[in-house]
N, CA, C and O of each residue as an XYZ file, in Angstrom:
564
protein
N       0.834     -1.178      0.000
C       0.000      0.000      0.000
C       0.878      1.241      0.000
O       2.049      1.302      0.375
N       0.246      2.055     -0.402
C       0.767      3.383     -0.468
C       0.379      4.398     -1.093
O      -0.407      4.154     -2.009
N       0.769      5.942     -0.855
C      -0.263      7.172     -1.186
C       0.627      7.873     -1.086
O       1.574      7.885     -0.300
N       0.156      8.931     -2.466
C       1.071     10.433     -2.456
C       0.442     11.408     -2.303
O      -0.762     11.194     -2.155
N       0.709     12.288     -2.279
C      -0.012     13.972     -2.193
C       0.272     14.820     -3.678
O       1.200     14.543     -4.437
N      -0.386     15.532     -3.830
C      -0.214     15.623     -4.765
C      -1.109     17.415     -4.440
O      -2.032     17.550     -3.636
N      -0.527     18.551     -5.281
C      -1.029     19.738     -5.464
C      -2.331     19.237     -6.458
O      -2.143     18.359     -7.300
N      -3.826     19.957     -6.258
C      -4.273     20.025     -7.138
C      -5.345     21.258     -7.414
O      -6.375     21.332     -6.744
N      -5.057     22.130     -8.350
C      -5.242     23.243     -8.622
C      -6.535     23.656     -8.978
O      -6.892     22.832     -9.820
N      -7.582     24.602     -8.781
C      -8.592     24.933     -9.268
C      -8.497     26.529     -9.759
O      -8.046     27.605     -9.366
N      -9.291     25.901    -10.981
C      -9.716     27.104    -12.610
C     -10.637     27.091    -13.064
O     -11.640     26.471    -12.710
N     -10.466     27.916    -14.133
C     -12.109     28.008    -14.267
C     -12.069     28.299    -15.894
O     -12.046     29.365    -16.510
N     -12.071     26.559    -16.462
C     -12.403     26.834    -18.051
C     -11.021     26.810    -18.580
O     -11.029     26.840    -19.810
N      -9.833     26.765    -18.058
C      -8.748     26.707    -18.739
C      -7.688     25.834    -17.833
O      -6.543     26.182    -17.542
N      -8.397     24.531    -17.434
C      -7.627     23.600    -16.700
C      -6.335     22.857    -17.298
O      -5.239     22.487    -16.877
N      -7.282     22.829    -18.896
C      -6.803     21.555    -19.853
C      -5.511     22.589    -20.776
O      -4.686     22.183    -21.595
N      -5.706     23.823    -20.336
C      -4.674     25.000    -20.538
C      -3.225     25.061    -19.908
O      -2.054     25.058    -20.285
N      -3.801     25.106    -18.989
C      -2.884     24.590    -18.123
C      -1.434     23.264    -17.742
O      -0.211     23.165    -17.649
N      -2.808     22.426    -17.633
C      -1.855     20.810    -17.728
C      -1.351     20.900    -19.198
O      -0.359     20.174    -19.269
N      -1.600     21.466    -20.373
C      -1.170     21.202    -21.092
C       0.500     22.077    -21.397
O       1.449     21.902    -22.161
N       0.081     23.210    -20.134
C       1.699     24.244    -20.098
C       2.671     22.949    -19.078
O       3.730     22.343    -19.241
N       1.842     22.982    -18.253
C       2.745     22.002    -17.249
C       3.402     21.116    -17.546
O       4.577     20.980    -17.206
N       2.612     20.173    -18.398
C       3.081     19.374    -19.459
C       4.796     19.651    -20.145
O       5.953     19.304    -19.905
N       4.007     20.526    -21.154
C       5.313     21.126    -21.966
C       6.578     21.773    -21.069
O       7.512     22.279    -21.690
N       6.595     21.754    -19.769
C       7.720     22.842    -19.183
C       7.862     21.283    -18.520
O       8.798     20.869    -19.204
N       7.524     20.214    -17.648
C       7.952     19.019    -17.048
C       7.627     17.871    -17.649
O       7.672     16.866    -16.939
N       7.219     17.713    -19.092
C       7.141     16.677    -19.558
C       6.074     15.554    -19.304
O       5.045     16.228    -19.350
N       5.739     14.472    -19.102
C       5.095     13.498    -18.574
C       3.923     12.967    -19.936
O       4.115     13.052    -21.149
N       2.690     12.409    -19.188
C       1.419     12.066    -19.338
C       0.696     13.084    -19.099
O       0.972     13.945    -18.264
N      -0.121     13.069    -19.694
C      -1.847     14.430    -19.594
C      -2.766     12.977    -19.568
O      -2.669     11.965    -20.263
N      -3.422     13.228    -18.782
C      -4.649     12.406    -18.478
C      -6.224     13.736    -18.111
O      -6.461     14.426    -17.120
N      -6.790     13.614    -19.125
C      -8.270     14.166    -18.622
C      -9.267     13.506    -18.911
O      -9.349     12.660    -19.802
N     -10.122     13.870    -18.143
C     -11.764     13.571    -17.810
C     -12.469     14.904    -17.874
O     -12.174     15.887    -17.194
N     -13.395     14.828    -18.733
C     -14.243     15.941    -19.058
C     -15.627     16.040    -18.158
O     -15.929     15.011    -17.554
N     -16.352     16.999    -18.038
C     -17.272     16.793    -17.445
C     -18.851     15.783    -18.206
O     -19.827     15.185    -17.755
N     -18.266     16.111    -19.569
C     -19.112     15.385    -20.324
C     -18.186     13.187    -20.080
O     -18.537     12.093    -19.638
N     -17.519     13.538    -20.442
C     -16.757     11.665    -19.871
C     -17.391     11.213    -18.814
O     -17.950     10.116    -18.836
N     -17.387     11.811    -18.005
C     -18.078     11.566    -16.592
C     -19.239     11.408    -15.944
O     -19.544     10.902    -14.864
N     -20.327     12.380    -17.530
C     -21.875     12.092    -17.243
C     -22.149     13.412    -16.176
O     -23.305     13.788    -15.980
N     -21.314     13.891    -15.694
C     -21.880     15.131    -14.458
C     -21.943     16.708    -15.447
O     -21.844     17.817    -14.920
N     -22.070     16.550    -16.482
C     -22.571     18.350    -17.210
C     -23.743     18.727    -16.285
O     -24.764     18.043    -16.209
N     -23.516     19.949    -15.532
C     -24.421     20.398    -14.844
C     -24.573     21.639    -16.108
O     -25.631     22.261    -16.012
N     -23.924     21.951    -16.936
C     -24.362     23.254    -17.403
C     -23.706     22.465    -18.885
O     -22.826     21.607    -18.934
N     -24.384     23.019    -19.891
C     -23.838     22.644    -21.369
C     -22.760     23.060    -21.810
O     -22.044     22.226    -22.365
N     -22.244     24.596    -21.708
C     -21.425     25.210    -22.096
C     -20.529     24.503    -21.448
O     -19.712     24.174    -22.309
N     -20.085     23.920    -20.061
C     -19.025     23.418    -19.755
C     -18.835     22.196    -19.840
O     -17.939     21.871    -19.061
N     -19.485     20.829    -20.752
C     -19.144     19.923    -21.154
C     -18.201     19.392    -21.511
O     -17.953     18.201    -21.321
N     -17.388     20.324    -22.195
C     -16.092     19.917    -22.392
C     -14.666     20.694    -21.781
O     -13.554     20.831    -22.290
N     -15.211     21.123    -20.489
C     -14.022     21.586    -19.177
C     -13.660     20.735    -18.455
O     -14.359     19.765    -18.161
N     -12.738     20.896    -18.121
C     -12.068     19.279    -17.454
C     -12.623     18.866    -15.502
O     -12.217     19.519    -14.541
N     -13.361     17.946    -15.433
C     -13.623     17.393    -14.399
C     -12.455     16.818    -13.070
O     -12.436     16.875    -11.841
N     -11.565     16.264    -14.155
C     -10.405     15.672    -13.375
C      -9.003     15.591    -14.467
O      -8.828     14.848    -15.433
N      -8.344     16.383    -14.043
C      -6.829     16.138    -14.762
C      -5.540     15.583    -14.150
O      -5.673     15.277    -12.965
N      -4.461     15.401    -14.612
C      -2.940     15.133    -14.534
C      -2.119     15.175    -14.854
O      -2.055     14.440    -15.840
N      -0.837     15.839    -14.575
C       0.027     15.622    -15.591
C       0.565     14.609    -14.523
O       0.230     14.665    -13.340
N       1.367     13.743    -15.002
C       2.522     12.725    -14.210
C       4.553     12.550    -15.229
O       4.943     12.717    -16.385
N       4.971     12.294    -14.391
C       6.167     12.140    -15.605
C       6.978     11.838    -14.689
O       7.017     12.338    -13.565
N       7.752     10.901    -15.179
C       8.734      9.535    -15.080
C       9.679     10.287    -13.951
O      10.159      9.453    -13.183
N      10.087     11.700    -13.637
C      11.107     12.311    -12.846
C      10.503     12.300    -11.529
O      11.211     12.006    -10.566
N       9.170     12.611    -11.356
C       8.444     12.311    -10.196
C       7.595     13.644    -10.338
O       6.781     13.818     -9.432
N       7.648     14.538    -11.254
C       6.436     15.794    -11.377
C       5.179     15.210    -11.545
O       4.942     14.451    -12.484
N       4.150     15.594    -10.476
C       2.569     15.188    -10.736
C       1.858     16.586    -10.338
O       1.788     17.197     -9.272
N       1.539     16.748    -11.167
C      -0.020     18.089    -10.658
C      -1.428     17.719    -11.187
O      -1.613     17.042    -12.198
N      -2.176     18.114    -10.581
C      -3.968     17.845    -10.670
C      -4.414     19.223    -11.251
O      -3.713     20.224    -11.403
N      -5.405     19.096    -11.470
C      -6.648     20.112    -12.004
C      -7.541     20.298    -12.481
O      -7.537     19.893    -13.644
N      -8.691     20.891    -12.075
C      -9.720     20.912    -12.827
C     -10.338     22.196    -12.831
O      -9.983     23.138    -12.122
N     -11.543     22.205    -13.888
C     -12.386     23.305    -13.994
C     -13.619     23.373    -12.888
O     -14.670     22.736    -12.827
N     -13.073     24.382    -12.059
C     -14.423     24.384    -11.072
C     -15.546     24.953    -11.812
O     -15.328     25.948    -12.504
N     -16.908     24.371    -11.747
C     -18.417     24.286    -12.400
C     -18.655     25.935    -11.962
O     -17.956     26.475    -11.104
N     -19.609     26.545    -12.594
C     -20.008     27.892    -12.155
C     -21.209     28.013    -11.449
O     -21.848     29.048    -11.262
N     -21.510     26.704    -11.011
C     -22.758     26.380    -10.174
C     -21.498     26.753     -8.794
O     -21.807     27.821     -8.266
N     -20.837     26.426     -8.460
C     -19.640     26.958     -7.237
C     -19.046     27.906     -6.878
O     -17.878     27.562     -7.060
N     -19.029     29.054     -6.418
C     -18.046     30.353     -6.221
C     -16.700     30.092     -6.497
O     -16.071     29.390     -5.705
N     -16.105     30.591     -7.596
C     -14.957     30.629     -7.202
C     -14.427     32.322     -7.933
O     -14.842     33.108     -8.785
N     -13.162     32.198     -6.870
C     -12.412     33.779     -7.456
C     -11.201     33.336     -7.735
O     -10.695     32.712     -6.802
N     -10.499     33.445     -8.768
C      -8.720     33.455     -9.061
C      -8.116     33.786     -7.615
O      -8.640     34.803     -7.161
N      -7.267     33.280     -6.859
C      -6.403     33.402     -6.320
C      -6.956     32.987     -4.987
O      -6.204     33.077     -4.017
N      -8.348     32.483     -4.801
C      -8.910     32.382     -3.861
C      -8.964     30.884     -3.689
O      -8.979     30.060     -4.602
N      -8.992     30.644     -2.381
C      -8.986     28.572     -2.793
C      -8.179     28.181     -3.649
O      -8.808     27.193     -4.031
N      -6.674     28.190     -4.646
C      -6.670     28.317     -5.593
C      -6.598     26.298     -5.838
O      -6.892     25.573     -6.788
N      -6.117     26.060     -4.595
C      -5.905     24.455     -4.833
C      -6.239     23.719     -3.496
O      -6.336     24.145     -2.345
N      -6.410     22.230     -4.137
C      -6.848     21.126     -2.694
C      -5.496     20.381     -2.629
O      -4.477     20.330     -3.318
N      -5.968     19.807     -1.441
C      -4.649     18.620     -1.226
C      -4.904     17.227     -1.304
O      -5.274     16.469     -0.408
N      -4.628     16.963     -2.633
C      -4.954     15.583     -2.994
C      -3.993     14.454     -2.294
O      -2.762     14.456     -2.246
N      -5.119     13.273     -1.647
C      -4.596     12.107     -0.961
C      -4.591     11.248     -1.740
O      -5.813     11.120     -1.817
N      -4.009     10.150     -2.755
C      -4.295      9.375     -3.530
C      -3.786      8.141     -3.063
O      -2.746      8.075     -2.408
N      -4.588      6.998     -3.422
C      -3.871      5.302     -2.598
C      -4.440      4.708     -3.471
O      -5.160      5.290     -4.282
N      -4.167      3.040     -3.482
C      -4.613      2.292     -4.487
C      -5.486      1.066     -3.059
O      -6.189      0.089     -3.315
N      -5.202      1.455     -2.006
C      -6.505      0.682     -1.045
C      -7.224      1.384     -0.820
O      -6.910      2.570     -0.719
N      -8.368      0.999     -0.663
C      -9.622      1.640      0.175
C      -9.664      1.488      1.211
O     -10.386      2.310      1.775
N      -9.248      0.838      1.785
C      -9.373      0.445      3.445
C      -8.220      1.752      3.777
O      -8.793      2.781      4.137
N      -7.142      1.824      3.728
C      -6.229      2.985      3.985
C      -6.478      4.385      3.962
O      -6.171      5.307      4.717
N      -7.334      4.272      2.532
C      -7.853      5.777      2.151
C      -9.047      6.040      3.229
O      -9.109      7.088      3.871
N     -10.060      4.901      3.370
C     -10.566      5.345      4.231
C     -10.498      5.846      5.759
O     -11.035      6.763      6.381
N      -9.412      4.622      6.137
C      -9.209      5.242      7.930
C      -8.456      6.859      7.864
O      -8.656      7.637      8.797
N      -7.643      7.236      6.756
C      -7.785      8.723      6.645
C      -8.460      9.535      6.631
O      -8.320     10.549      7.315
N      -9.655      9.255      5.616
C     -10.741     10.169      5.506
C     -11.541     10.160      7.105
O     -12.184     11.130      7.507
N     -11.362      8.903      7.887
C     -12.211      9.220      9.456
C     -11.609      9.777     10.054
O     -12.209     10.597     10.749
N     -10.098      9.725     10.192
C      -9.271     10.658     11.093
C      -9.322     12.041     10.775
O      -9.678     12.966     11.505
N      -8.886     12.080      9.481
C      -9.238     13.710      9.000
C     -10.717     14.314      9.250
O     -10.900     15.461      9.656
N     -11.622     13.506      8.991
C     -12.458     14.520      8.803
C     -13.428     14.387      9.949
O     -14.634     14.270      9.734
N     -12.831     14.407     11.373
C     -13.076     14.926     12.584
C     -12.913     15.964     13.063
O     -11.836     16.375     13.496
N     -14.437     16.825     13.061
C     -13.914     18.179     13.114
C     -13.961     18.968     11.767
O     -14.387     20.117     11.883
N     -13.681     18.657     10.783
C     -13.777     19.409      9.180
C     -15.289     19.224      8.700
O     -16.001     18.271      9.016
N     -15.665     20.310      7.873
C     -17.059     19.978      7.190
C     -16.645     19.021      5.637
O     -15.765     18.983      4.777
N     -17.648     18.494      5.917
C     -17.549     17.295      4.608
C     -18.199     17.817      3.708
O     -19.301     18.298      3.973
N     -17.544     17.866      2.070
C     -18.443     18.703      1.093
C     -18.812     17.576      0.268
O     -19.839     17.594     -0.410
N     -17.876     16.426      0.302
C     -18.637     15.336     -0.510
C     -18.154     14.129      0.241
O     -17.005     13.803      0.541
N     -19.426     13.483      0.497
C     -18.870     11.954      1.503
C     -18.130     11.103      0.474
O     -18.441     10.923     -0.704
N     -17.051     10.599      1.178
C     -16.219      9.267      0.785
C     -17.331      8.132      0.615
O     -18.006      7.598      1.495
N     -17.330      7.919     -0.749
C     -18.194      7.132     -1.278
C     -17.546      6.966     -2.967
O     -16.708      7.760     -3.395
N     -18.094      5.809     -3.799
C     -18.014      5.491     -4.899
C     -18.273      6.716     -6.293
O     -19.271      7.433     -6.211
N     -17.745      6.806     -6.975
C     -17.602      8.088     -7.609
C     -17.356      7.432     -9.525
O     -16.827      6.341     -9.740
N     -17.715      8.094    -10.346
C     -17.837      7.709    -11.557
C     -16.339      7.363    -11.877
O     -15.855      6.319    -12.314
N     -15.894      8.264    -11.611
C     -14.204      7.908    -11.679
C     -12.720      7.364    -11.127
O     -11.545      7.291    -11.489
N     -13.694      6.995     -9.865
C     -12.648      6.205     -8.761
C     -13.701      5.151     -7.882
O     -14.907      5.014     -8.091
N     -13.187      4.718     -7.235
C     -13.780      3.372     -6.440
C     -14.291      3.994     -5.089
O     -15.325      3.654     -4.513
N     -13.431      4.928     -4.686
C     -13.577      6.491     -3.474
C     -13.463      7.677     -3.883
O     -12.508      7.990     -4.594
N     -14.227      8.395     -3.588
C     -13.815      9.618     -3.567
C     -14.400     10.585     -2.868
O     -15.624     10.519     -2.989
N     -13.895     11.814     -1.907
C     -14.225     12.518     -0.739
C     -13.595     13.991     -0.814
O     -12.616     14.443     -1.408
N     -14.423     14.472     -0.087
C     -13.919     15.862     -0.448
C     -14.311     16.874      1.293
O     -15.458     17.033      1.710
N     -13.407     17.253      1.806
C     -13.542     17.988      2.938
C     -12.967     19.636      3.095
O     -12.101     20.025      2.311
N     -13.395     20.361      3.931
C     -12.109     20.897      4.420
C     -11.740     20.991      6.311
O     -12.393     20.967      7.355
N     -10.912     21.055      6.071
C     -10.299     20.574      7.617
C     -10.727     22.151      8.642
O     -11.181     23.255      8.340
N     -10.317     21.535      9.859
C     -10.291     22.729     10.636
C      -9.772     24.353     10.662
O     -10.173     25.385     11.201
N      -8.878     24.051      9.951
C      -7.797     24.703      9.237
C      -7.756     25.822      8.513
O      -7.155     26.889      8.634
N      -8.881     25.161      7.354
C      -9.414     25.838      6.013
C      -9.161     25.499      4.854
O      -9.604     26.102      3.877
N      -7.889     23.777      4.748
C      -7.391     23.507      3.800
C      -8.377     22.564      3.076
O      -8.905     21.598      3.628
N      -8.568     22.909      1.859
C      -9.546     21.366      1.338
C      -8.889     20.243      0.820
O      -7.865     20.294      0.138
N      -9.408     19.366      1.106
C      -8.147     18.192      0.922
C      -9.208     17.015     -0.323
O     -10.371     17.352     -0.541
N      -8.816     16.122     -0.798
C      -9.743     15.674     -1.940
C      -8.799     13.964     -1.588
O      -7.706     13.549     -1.973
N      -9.851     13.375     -0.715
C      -9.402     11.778     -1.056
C      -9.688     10.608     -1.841
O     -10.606      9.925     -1.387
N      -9.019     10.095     -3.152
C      -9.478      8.499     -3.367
C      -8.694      7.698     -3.452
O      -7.525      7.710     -3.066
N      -9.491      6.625     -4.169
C      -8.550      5.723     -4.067
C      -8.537      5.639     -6.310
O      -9.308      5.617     -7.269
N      -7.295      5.629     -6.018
C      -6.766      6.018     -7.709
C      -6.486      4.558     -8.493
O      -5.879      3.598     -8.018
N      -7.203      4.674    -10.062
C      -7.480      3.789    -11.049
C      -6.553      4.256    -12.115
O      -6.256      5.449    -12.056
N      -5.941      3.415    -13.261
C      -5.581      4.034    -14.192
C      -6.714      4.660    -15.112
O      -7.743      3.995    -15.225
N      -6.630      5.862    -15.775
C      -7.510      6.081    -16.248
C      -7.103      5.895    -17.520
O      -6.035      6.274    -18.001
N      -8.676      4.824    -18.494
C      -8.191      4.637    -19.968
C      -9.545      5.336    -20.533
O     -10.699      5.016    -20.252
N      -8.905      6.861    -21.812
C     -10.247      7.011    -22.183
C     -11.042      6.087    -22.903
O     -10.531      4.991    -23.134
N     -12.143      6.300    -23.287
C     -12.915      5.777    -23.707
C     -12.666      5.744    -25.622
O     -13.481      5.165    -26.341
């Protein structure tokens, strides 16, 4: 077993902009999930903004990101990122998500998710939001 952390950044409409600079300056894999891949388009226009991204690459650079929905507040520079927990058990990921989120408000319960087997979303006492699952390879479709 085992789990990394990982930065993961929130934008708005130019995620796949992004990973794709990150990309080009550290190299790796781009992995996205659209909001349309995923079945969750809450709004049409953003169907094709990214739900869940990655870059990864062989040196050990990984960053996350996605397009936060405009059904959500967000401001540039505000919240700008979560702290992603990623594991390949569930049993692990979960006794984290109970320890952590004693005390934090829960914005999405650790539960089964279109794109992972877990997935949870809090923020801590703190103010930090932290985003736990348990991580699949992702093959598009």
């Amino acid at each position: 077993m085992s789990i990394n952390t990982v930065a993961h950044i929130n934008l708005r409409g130019n995620a796949r902009a992004a990973l794709d600079f990150y990309r080009s300056v550290f190299g790796g894999d781009l992995a996205a999930v659209t909001y349309a891949d995923a079945h969750n388009v809450q709004s049409p226009d953003e169907a094709d903004q990214v739900m869940w991204g990655q870059v990864t690459s062989a040196e050990g650079f990984q960053i996350m990101a996605y397009d936060v929905p405009s059904a959500r507040p967000w401001s540039q520079g505000e919240s700008p990122f979560f702290v992603s927990v990623r594991g390949s058990d569930a049993d692990e990921i979960t006794g984290y998500w109970k320890k952590l989120s004693e005390g934090s408000t829960v914005l999405v319960d650790l539960a089964p998710a279109g794109w992972a087997p877990l997935y949870g979303m809090l923020t801590d006492p703190f103010g930090v939001t932290w985003v736990l699952d348990v991580a699949v390879e992702y093959k598009p479709a």
